[in-house]
C-alpha positions in Angstrom: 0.0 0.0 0.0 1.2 3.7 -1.0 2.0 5.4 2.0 0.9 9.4 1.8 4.2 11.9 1.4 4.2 15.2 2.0 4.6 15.6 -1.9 1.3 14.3 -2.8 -1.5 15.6 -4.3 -4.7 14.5 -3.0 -8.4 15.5 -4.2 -11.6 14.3 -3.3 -14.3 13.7 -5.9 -17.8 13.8 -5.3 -19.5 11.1 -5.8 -16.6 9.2 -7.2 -13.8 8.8 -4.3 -10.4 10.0 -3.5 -7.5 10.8 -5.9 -4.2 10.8 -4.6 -0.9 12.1 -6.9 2.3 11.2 -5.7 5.6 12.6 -6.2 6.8 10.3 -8.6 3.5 10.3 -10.8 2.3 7.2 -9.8 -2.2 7.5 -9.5 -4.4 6.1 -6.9 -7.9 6.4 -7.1 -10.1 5.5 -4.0 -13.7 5.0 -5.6 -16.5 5.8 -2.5 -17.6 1.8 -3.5 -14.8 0.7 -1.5 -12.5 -0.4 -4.9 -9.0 1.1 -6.0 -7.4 1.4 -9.0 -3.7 2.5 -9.4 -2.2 3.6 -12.2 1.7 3.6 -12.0 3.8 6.5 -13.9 5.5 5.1 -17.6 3.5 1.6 -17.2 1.0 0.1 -19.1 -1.0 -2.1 -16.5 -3.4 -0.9 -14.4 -3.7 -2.3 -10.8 -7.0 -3.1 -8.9 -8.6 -3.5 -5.7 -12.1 -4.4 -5.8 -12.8 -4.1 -2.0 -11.6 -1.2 0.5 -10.1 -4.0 2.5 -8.2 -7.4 2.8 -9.1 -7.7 -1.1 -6.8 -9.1 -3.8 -5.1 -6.6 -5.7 -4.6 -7.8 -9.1 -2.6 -5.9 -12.3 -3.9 -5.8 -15.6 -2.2 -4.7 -19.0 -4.1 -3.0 -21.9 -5.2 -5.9 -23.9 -6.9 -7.7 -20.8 -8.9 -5.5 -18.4 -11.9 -6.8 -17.9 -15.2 -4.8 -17.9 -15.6 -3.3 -14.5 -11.7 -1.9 -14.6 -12.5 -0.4 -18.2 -15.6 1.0 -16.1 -13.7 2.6 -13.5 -10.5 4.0 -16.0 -13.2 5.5 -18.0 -13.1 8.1 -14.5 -9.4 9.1 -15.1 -10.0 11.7 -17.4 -12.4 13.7 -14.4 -9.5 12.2 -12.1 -7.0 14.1 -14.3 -8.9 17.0 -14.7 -8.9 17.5 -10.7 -5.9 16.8 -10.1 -5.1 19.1 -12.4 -7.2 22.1 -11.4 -5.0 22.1 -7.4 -1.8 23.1 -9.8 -4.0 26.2 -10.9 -5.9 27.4 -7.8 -2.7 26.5 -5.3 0.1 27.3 -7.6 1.5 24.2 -6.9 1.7 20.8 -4.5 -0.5 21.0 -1.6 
């Protein structure tokens, strides 16, 4: 599990979850149904959690996700978009 640095950037999403940027790029999504989906900086697999705790996590690459990760990377772009919007309004990491 990803521990939280000072360094990270972290956003919460209503009605989706928790988005957490860390230093070195890497993506964690915390979705409010108790999954998680990380998506690591330069890689092409996706990692998931399907339950908030003592679940599996499993990694998937591009030609292999099945259906309900495809549902929950079709968030990222919203993810992106918040993530992006605490550069603008903070001038920086917060």
């Amino acid at each position: 599990m990803t521990t939280l640095s000072e360094q990270a950037r972290q956003v919460r999403i209503p009605g989706l979850g928790t988005a957490v940027q860390l230093a070195d790029g890497n993506l964690r999504v915390n979705y409010e149904d108790g999954s998680s989906l990380v998506l690591r900086d330069r890689a092409d697999t996706v990692e998931f959690c399907p339950v908030a705790r003592g679940g599996q996590w499993e990694t998937f690459s591009r030609g292999q996700m099945p259906a309900r990760v495809l549902d929950k990377l079709s968030s990222i772009p919203l993810v992106l978009q918040h993530i992006q919007s605490l550069k603008t309004v903070s001038g920086g990491l917060r």
